[in-house]
C-alpha positions in Angstrom: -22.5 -0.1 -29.5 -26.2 0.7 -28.4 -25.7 -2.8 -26.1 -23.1 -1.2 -24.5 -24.3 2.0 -24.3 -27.3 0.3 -22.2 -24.6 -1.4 -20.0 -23.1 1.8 -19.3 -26.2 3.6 -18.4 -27.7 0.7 -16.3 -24.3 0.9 -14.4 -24.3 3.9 -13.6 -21.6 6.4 -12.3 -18.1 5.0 -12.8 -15.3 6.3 -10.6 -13.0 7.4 -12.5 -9.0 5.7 -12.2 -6.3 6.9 -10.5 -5.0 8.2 -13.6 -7.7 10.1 -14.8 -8.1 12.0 -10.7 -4.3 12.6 -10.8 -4.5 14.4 -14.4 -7.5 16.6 -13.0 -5.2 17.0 -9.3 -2.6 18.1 -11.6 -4.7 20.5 -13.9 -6.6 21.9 -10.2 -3.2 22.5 -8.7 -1.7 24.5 -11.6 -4.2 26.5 -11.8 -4.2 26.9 -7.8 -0.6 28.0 -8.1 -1.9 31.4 -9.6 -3.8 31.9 -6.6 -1.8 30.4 -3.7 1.1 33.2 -2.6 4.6 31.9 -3.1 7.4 31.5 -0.4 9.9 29.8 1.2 11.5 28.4 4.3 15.3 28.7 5.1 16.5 25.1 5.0 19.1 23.1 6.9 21.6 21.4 6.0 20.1 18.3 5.6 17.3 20.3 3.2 14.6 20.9 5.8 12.8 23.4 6.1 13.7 25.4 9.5 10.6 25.9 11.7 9.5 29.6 12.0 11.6 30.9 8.8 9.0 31.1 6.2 9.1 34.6 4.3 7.6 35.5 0.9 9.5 35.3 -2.5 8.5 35.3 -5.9 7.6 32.5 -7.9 10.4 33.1 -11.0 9.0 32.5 -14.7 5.9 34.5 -16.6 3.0 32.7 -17.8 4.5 30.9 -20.5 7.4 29.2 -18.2 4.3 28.3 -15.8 3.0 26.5 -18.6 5.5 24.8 -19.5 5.9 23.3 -16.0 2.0 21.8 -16.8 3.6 20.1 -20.2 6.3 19.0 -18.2 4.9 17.3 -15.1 4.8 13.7 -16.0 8.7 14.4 -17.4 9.7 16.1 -14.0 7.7 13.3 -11.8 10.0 10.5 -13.4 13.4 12.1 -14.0 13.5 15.8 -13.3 16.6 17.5 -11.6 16.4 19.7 -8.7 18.7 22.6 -9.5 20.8 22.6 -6.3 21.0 26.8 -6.6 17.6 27.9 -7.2 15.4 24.8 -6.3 14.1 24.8 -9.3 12.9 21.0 -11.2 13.8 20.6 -15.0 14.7 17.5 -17.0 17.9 19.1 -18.3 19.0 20.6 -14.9 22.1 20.0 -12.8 21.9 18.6 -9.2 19.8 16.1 -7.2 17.1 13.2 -8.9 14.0 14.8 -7.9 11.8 12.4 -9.9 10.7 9.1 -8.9 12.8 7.3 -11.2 14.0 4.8 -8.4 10.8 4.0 -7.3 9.3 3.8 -10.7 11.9 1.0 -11.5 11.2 -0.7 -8.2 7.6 -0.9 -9.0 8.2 -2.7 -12.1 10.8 -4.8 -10.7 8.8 -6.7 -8.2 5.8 -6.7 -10.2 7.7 -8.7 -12.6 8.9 -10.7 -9.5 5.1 -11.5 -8.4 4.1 -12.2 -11.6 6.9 -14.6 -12.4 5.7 -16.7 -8.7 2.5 -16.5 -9.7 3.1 -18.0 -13.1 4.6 -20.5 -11.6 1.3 -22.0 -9.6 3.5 -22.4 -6.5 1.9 -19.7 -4.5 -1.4 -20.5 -5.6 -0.6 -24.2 -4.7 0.9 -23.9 -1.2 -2.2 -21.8 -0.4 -4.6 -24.4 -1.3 -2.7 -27.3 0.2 -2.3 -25.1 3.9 -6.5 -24.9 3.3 -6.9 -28.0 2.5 -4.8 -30.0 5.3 -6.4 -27.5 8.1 -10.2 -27.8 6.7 -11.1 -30.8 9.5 -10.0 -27.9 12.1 -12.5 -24.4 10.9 -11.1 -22.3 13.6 -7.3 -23.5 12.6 -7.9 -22.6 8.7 -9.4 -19.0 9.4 -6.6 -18.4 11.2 -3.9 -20.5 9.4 -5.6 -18.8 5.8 -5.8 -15.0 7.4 -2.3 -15.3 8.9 -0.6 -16.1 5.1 -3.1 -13.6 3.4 -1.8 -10.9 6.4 2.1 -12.2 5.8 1.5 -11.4 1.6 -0.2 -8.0 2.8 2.7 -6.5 5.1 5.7 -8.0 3.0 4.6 -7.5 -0.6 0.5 -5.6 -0.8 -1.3 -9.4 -1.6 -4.5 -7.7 -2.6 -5.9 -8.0 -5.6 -4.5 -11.6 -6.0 -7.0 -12.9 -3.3 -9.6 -12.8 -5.5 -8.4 -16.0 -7.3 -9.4 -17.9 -4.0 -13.0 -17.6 -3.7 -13.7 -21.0 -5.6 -11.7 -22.5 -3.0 -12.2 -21.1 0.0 -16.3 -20.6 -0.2 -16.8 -24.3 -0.6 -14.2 -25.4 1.9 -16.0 -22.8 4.4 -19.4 -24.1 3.4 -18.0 -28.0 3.9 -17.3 -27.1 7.8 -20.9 -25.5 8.0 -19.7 -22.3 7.9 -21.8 -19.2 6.1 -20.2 -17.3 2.6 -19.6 -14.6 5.1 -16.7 -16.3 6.6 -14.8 -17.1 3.4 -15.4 -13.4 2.7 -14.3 -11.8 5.6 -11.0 -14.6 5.6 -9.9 -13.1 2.8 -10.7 -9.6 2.7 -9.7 -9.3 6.3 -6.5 -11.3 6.0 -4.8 -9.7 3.3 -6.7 -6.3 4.0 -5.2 -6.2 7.6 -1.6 -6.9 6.1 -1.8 -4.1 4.2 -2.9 -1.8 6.4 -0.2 -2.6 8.9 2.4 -3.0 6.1 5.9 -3.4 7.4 7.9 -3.4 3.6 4.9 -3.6 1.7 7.0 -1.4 -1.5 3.0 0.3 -2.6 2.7 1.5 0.4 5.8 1.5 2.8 8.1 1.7 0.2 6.6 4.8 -1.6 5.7 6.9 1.4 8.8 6.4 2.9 10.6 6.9 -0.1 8.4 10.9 -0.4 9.2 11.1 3.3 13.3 10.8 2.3 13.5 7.9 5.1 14.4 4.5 4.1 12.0 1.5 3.8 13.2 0.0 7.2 12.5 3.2 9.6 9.5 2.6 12.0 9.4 -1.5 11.0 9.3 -2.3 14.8 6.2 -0.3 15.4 4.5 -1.3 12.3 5.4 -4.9 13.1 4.3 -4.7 16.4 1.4 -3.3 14.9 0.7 -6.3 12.5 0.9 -9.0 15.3 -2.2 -7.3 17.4 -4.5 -6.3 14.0 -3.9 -9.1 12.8 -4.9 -11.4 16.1 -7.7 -9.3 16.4 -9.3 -9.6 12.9 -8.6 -13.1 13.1 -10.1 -13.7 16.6 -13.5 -11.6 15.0 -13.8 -13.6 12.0 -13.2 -17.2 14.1 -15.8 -15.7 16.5 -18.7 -15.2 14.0 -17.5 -18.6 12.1 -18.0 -19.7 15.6 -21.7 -18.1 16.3 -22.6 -19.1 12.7 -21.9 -22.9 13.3 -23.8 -23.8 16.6 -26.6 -21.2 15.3 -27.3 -21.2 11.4 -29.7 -18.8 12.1 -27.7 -16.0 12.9 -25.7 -15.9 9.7 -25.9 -12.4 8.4 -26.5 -13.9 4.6 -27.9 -17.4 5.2 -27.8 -20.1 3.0 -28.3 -20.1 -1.1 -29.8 -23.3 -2.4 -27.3 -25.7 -3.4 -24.7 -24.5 -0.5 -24.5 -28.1 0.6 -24.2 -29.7 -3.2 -21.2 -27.0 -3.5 -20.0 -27.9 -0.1 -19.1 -31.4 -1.5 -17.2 -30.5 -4.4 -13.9 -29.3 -2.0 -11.9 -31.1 -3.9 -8.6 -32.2 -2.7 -5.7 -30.1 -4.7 -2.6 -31.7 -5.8 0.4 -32.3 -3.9 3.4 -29.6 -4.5 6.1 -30.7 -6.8 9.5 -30.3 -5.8 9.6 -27.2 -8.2 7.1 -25.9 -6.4 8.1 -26.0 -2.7 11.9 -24.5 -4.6 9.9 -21.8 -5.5 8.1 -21.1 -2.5 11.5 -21.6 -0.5 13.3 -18.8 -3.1 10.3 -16.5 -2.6 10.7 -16.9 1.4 14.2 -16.4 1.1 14.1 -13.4 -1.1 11.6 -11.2 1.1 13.5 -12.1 4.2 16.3 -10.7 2.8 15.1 -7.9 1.4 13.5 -7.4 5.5 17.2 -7.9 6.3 18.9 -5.4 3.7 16.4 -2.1 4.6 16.1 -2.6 8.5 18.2 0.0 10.1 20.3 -2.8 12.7 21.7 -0.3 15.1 18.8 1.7 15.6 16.5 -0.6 15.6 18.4 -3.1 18.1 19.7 0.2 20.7 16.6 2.5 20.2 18.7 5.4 19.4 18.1 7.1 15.9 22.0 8.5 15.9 23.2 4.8 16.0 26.6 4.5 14.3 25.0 1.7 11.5 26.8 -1.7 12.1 29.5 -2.9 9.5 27.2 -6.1 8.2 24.3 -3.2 7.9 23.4 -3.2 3.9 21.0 0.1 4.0 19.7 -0.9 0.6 17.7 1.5 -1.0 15.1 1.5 -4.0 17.8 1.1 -6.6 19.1 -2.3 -5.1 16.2 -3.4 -4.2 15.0 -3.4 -7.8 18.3 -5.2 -9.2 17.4 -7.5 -6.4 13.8 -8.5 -7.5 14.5 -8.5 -11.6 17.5 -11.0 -10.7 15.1 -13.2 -8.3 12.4 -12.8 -10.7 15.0 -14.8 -13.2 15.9 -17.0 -10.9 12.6 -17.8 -10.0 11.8 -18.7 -13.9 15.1 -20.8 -13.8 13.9 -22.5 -10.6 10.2 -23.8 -11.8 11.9 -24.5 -15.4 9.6 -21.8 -17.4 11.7 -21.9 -20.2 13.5 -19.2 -22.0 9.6 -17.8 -24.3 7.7 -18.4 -21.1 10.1 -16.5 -19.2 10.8 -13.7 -21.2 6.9 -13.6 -22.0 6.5 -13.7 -18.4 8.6 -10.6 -17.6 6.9 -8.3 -20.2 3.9 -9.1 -19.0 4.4 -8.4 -15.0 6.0 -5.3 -16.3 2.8 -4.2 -18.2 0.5 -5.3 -15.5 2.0 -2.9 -13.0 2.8 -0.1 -15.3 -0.3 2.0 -14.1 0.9 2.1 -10.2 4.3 2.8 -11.7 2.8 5.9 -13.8 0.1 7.3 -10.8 3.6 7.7 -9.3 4.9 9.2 -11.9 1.9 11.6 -12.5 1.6 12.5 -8.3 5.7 13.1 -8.5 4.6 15.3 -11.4 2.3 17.4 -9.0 4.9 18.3 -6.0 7.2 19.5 -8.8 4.5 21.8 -10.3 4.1 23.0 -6.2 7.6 23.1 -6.3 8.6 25.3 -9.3 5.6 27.9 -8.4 6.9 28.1 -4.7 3.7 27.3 -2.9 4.9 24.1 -1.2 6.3 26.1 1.6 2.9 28.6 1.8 1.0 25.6 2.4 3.2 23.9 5.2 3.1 27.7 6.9 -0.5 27.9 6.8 -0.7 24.5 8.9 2.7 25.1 11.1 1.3 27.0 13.4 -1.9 24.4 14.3 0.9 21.6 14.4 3.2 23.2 16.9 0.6 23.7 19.5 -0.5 19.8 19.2 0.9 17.3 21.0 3.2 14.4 19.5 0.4 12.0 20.1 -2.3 14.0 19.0 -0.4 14.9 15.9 -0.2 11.4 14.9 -3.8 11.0 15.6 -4.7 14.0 13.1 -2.3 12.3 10.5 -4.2 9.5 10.1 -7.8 11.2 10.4 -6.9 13.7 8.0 -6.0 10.8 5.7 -9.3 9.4 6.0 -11.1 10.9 3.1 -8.3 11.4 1.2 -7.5 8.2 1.0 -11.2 8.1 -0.3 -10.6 10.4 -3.1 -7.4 9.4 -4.3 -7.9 5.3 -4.3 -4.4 4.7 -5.6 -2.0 3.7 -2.5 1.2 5.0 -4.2 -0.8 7.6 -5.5 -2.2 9.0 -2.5 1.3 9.2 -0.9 3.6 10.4 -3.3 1.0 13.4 -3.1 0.8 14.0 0.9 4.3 12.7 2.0 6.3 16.2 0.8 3.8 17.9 3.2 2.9 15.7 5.9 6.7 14.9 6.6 8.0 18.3 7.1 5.1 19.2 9.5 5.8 16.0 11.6 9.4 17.6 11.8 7.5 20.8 13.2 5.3 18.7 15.4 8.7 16.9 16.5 7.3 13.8 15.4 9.3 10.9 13.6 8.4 10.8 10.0 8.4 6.8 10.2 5.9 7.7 12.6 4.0 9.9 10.1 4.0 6.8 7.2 2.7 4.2 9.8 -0.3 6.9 10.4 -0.5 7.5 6.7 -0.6 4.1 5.1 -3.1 2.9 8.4 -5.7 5.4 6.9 -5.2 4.1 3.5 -5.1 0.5 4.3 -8.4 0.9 6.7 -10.3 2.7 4.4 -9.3 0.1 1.9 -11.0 -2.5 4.1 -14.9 -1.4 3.4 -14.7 1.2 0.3 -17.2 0.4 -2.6 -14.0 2.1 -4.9 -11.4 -0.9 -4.7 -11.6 -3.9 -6.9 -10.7 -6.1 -3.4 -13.7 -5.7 -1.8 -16.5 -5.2 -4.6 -15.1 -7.9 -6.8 -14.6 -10.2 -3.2 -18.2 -9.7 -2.2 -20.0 -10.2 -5.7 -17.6 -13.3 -6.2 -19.0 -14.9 -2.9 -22.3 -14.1 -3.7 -22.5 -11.5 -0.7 -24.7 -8.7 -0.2 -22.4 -5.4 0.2 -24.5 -4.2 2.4 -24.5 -7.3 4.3 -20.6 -7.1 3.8 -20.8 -3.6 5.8 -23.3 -4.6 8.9 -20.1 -7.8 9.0 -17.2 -5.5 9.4 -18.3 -2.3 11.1 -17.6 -2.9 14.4 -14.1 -4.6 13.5 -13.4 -1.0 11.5 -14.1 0.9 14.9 -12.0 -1.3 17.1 -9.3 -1.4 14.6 -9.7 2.4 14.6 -9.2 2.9 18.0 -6.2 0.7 18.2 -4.5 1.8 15.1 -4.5 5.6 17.0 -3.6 3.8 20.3 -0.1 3.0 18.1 0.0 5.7 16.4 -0.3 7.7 19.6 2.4 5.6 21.5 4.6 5.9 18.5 4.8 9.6 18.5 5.2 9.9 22.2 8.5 7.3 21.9 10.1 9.2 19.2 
């Protein structure tokens, strides 16, 4: 106990989980809701609020009730009700799902599906074998490994999972006389730059959009045009220092470590991919594409017109299909690579476990736009900022959106978390601004995934750099100028975006 004790207080401050900031956000807000003046817009009959219409009206219940709301959050944020006659969210009420139920399920669902390929090896396998067939070629396998790390990022949030790839990728980076830089910024880059210009991505697309009451597919051709140009550019920066690193050693922002070269030489040769495997991969391809193809709205999308009459092949799956989808591929990826009935079930439990806590942030953030909700002071807040957002332009609206999500993306490092909480506000003010909302998530989840890119708070980039024996510091002198031109462009998009729609 006293060893640990040490640890702790050599360590230092801790920053607390996205669990434990969502419990005080919800505890702050309550208490806030005392404070804050209650009122309401007139809505529309799609459930907007109508621009200009706000008026005060009593929050209904005394103390007691208000308390009860506090006990209640967590309950209301996964299956409360929305009482269609006074607005009101309770477990045992009549009317709408206001909780995040769907999502909730979804969350688990492909969890279960990722870790079901992953147990597998396939992924990990086809990985190494692209690395390993490109490694005579160093420009080739930045940009071969960065392009599949960015494909994972956009489609599914491939994060945390790159941190298995270190022990391959240092060495092979070290073999072509690269520094531990490159492997570094290959992978955080790659898969960072996916995420931040997610297209599906369901932990960050998926759940904004989902708070924003648009489907998954809205916005996917800006976000994918988007991922093609952040993508080229991290890529082209990382080749470029790769580049300056080779013909002049000496310019490598973390030199050598003694034993680089004996290390260089143990870039082994992986194994070939069974026929499982490549099965696998195949099914995994197949299954994301069509999951691309079942949320895309077609007839907008292909005439540019938002009132499109949807085409009769159009599926317009939502989060409840999609999570059928992924617990019966998940299956069928265990039948595939011949897991077995223990391994498979085994399997199952376990991805559900491991991606319980982004399933419950959700939960717990739901929980907080219900408290807002019940005490009337979601609509006070949105007032207070209407009248800033109707004098701004479309483009500089967008711009603001993802500025102002900057540091909150900071303080609230969970993804889902972070936009289960902002979406019920930011979309109704990009209605005011007369800005799409698909608009809004692209500027939302661009903040989140930037900010992602350099923080000291995720696991990504911390558990990257200490794993590839680089300085963090070093880390940051690396990648600040990439953050500022990605910066720019991401609110030259953004900009665009909100002028088109």
């Amino acid at each position: 106990m006293e060893q640990e004790e040490a640890e702790r207080r050599k360590r230092g401050f801790v920053f607390p989980s996205a669990l434990t900031v969502l419990a005080a956000v919800t505890i702050v807000v309550w208490a806030l809701t005392f404070v804050i003046p209650s009122g309401a817009y007139r809505r529309n009959p799609e459930g907007n609020p109508v621009q200009g219409s706000y008026h005060h009206e009593a929050a209904p219940g005394d103390f007691v009730h208000r308390l009860g709301d506090l006990f209640l959050a967590p309950v209301n944020g996964l299956y409360g009700v929305r009482d269609a006659a006074t607005g009101q969210v309770a477990p045992d009420a009549a009317g709408t799902l206001y909780g995040s139920a769907g999502v909730f399920l979804f969350v688990l669902a492909i969890g279960t599906f990722i870790t079901v390929v992953f147990a597998t090896g396939a992924l990990d396998r086809g990985i190494e074998r692209l690395a390993h067939r490109l490694r005579a070629r160093g420009a080739l396998l930045i940009a071969g490994v960065m392009t599949v790390f960015s494909l994972l990022g956009t489609v599914e949030g491939f994060a945390e999972e790159t941190l298995g790839f270190y022990g391959l990728l240092v060495p092979l980076m070290l073999a072509l006389g690269y520094d531990r830089m490159v492997a570094t910024g290959t992978i955080i880059l790659g898969a960072g730059v996916g995420v931040m210009a997610s297209t599906v991505n369901p932990f960050a697309t998926g759940v904004a959009s989902s708070a924003a009451s648009i489907s998954l597919g809205d916005g996917i051709v800006l976000r994918s045009a988007m991922w093609l140009v952040l993508t080229a550019v991290a890529i082209g920066y990382v080749v470029r220092y790769a580049h300056r690193v080779r013909e002049e050693p000496a310019r490598s922002l973390v030199g050598f470590l003694p034993g680089d070269r004996e290390l260089a030489a143990q870039a082994a040769e992986p194994p070939e991919l069974t026929g499982l495997q490549k099965a696998v991969l195949a099914t995994v391809a197949l299954v994301f594409s069509f999951m691309i193809f079942s949320v895309i709205p077609w007839a907008s999308a292909l005439t540019g017109r938002a009132d499109a009459t949807p085409y009769g092949w159009e599926l317009d799956w939502s989060f409840a299909q999609l999570a059928a989808l992924f617990i019966v591929a998940a299956l069928l990826v265990g039948i595939i690579a011949r897991l077995g009935e223990q391994r498979l079930s085994a399997t199952v439990v376990q991805g559900a476990a491991d991606f319980i806590s982004p399933a419950l942030v959700i939960v717990l953030a739901r929980g907080v736009t219900v408290i807002m909700n019940n005490a009337k002071v979601t609509d006070t807040v949105l007032h207070s900022i209407e009248g800033t957002v109707s004098g701004t332009s479309a483009a500089v609206f967008g711009v603001l959106v993802y500025v102002v999500n900057l540091p909150l993306a900071f303080l609230i490092p969970s993804t889902s978390g972070h936009a289960t909480l902002a979406m019920p506000i930011l979309a109704p003010l990009s209605d005011f601004a007369r800005v799409s909302r698909a608009v809004t998530v692209t500027a939302w989840q661009a903040a989140s995934g930037w900010m992602n890119l350099w923080v000291p708070t995720t696991a990504v980039v911390v558990g990257g750099v200490s794993l590839a024996k680089v300085g963090y510091d070093r880390y940051l002198r690396f990648v600040w100028p990439l953050l500022a031109i990605l910066a720019v462009l991401i609110c030259g998009f953004v900009a665009v975006g909100a002028i088109a729609t």
